[in-house]
Each structure stands twice: as structure tokens, then as C-alpha cells.
OpenMM code with the backbone's topology and positions (N, CA, C; nanometers):
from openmm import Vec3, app, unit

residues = "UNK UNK UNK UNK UNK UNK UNK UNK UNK UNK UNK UNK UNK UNK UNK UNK UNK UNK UNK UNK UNK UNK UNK UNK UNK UNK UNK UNK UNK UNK UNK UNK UNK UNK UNK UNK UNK UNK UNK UNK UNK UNK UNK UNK UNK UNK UNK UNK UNK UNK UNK UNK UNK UNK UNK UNK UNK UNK UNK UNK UNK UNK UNK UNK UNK UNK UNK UNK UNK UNK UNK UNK UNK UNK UNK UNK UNK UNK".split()
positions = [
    Vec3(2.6028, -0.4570, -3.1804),
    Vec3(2.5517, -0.4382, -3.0468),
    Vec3(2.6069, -0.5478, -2.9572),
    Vec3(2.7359, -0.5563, -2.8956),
    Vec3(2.8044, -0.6118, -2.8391),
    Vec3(2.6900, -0.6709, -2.6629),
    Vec3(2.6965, -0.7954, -2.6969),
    Vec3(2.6629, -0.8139, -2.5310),
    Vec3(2.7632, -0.8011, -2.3924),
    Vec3(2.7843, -0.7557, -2.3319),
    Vec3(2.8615, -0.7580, -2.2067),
    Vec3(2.8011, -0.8368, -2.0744),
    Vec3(2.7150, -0.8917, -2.0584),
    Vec3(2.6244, -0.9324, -1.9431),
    Vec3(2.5422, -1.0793, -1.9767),
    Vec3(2.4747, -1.1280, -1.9432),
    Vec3(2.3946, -1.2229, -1.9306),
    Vec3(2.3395, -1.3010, -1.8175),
    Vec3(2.2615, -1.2548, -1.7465),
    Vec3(2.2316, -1.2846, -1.6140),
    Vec3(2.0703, -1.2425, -1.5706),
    Vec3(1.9911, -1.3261, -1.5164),
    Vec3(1.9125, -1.3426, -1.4714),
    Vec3(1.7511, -1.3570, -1.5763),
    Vec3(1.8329, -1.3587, -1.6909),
    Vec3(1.7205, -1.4374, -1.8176),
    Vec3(1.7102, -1.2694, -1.8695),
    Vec3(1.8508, -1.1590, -1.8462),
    Vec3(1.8492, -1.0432, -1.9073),
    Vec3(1.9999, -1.0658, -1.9892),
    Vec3(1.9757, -0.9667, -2.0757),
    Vec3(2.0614, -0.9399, -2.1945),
    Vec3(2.1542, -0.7982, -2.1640),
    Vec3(2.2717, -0.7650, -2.1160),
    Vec3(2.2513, -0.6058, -2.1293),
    Vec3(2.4168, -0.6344, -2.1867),
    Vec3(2.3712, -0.5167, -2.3206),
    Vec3(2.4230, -0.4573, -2.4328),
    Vec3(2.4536, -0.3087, -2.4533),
    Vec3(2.5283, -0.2718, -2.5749),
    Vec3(2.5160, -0.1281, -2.6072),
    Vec3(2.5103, -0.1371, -2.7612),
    Vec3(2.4172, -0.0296, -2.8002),
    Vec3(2.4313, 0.0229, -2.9574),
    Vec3(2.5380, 0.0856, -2.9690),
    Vec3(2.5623, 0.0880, -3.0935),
    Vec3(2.6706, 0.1794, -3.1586),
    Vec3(2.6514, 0.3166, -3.1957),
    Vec3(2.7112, 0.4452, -3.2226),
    Vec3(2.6117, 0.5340, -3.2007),
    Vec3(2.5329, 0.5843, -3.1836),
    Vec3(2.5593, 0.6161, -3.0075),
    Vec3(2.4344, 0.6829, -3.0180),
    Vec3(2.4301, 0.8675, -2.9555),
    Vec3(2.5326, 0.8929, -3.0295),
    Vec3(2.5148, 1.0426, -2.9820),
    Vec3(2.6177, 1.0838, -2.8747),
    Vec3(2.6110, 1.1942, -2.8572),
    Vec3(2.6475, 1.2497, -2.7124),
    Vec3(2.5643, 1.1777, -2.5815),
    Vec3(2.4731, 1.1067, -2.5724),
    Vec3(2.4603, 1.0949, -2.4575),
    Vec3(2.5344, 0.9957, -2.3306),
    Vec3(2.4744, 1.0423, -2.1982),
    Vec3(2.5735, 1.0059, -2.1183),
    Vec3(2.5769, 0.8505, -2.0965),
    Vec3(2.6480, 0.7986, -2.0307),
    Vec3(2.6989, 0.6266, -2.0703),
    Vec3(2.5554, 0.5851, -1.9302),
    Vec3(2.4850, 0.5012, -2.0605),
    Vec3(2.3835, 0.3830, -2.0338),
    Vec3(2.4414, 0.2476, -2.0609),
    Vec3(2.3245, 0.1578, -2.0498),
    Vec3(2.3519, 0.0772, -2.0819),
    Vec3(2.1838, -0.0320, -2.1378),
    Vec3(2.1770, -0.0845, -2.2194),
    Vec3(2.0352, -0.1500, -2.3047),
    Vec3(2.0116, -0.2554, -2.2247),
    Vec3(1.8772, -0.2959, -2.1575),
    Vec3(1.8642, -0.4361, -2.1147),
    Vec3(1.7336, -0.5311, -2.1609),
    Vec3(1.7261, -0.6064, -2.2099),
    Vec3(1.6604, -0.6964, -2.2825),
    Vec3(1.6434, -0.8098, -2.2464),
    Vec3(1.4937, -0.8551, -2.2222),
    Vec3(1.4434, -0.9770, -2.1876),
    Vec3(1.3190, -1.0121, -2.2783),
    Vec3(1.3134, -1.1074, -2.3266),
    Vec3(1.1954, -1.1674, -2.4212),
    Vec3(1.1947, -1.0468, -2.5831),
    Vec3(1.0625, -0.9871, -2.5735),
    Vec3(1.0109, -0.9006, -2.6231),
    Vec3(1.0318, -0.7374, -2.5459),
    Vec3(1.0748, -0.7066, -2.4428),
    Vec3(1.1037, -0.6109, -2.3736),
    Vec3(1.2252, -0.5617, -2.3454),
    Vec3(1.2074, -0.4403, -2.3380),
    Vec3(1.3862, -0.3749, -2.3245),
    Vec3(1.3512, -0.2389, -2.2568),
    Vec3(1.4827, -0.2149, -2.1594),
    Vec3(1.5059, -0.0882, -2.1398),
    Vec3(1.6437, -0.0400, -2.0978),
    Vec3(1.6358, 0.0786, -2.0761),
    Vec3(1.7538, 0.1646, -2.1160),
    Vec3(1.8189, 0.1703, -1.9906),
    Vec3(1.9098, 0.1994, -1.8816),
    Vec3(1.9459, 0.2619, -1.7995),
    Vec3(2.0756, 0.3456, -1.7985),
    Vec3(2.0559, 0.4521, -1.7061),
    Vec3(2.1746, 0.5846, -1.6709),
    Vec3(2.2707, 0.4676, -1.6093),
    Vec3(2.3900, 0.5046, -1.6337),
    Vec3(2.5213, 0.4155, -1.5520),
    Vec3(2.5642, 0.5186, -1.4118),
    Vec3(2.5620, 0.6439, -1.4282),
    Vec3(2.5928, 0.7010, -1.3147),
    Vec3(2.5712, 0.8745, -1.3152),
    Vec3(2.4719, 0.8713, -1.2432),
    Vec3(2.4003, 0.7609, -1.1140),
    Vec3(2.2895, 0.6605, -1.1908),
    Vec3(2.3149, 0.5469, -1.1190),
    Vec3(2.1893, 0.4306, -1.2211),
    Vec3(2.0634, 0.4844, -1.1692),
    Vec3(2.0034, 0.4825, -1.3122),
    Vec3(1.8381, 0.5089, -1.3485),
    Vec3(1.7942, 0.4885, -1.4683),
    Vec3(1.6543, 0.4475, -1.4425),
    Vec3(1.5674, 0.4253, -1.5658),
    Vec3(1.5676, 0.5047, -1.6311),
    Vec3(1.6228, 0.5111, -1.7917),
    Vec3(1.6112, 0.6155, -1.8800),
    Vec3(1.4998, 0.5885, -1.9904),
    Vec3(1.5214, 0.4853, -2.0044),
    Vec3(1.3426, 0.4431, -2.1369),
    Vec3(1.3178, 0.3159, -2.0689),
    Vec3(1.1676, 0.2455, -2.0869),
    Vec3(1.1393, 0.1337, -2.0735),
    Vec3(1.0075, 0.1090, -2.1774),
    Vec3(1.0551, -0.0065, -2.2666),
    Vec3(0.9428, -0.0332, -2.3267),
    Vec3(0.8972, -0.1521, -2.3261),
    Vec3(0.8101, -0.2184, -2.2504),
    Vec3(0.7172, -0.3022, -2.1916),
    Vec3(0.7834, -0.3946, -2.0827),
    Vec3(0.8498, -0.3923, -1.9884),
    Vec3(0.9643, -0.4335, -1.8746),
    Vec3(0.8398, -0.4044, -1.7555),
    Vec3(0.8102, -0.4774, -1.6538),
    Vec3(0.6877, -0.4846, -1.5945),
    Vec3(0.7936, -0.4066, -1.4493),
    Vec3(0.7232, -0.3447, -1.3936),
    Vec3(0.7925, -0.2983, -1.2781),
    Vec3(0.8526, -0.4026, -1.1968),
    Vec3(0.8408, -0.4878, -1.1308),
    Vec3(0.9099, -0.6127, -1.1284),
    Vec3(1.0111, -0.6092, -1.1561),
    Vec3(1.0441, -0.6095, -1.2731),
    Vec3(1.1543, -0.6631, -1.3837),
    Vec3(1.2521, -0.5273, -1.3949),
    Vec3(1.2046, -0.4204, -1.3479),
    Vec3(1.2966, -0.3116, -1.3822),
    Vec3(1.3250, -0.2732, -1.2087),
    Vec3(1.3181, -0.3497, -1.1378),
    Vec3(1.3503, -0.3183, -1.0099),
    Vec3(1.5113, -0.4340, -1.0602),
    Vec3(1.4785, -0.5297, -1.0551),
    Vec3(1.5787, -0.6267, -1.0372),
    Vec3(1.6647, -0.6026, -1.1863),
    Vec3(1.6397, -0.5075, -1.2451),
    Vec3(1.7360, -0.4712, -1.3807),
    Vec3(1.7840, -0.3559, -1.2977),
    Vec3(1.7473, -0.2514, -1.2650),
    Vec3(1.7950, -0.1716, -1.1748),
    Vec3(1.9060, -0.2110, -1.0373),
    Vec3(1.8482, -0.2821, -0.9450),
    Vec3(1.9451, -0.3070, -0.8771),
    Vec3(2.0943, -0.4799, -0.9735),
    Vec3(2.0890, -0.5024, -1.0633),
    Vec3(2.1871, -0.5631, -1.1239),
    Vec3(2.2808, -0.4523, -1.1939),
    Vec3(2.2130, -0.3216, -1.2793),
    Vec3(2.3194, -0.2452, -1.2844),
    Vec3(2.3659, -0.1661, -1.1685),
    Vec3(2.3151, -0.1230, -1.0928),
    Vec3(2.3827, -0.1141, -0.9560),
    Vec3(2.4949, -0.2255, -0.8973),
    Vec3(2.4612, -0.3295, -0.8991),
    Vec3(2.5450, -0.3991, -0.8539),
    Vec3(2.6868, -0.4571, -0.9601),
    Vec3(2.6556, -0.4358, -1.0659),
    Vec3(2.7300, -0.4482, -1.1818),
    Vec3(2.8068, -0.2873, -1.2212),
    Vec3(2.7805, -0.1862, -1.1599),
    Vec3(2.8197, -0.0687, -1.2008),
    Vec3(2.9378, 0.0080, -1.2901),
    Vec3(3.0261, -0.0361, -1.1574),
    Vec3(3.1611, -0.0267, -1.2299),
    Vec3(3.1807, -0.1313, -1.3571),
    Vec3(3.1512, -0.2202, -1.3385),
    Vec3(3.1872, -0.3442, -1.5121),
    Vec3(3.0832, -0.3051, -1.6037),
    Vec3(3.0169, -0.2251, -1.5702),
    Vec3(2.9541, -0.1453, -1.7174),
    Vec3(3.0065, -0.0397, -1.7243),
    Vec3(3.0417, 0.0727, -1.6488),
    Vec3(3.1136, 0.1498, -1.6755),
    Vec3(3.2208, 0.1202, -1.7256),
    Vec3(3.2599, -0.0004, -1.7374),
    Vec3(3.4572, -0.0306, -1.7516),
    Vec3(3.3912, -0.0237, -1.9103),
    Vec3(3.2865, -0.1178, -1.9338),
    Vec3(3.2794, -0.1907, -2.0697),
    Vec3(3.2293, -0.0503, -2.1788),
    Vec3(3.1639, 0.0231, -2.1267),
    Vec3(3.0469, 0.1553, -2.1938),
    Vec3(3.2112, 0.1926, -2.2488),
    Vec3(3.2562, 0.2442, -2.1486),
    Vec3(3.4327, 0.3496, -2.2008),
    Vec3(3.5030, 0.2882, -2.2917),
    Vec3(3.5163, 0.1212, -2.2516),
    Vec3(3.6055, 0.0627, -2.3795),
    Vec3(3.5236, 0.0421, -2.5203),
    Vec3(3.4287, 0.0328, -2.5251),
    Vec3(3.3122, 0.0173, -2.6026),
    Vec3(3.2835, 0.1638, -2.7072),
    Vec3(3.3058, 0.2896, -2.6228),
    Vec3(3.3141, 0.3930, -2.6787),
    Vec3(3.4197, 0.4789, -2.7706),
    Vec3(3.5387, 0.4161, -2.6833),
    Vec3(3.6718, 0.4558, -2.6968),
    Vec3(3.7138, 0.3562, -2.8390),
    Vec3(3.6538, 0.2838, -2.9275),
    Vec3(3.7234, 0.2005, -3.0098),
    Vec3(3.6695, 0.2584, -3.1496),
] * unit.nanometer
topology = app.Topology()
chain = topology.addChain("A")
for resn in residues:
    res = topology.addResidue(resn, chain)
    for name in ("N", "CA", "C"):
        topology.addAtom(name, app.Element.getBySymbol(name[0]), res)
């Protein structure tokens, strides 16, 4: 589970298979993690991430978009 990110006391990563689905990306802080859509960005799972925390995980993959998209494709493609 390769990290690509590290910023703002978040973690965001990808698992290794995981299916057909469409390119997310994992974000992790403490004990909490959640999932997001790369495009269009959205919350796809959240398990215990306080709304707070998934606003400003939300707008970082937004603002990070394309360099997760770059990383999800090379990440997939290997």
C-alpha cells in the first residue's frame, strides 16, 4: 500500500487490488480512514473521519487531483 501524499497530519495511499473499481484514492489519519472518488472527487466510504476532517480531505484531493490521478494510473498500470 504505497503512500503518495503526506500532508496535513493525513496519509493518502492505495491498496493493491481492488477490483474493477473506478480510481480512488485511501486517506488516513490516527485511527480513521476514508475512501475518495478521484473524478469527480467524492466521499466513497468513511470510517470514523469527523466531518471536519473529510471536508479538508475532500478539498486536498481536489486540490491534489490530477497527482492522484497521475499516481492511481501508474500505480495500476504496474
Amino acid at each position: 500500500m504505497p503512500t503518495v501524499l503526506r500532508i496535513l497530519g493525513f496519509r493518502f495511499h492505495f491498496y493493491s487490488d481492488e477490483g474493477s473499481e473506478p480510481p480512488h484514492i485511501h486517506v488516513e489519519s490516527g485511527d480513521s480512514e476514508c475512501k475518495c472518488w478521484l473524478s469527480p472527487v467524492a466521499l466513497a466510504k468513511n470510517r470514523g473521519m469527523s466531518a471536519v476532517a473529510i471536508r479538508k480531505v475532500e478539498r486536498l484531493v481536489y486540490e491534489n487531483q490530477a497527482f492522484l490521478l497521475e499516481k492511481y494510473n501508474d500505480f495500476q498500470s504496474q
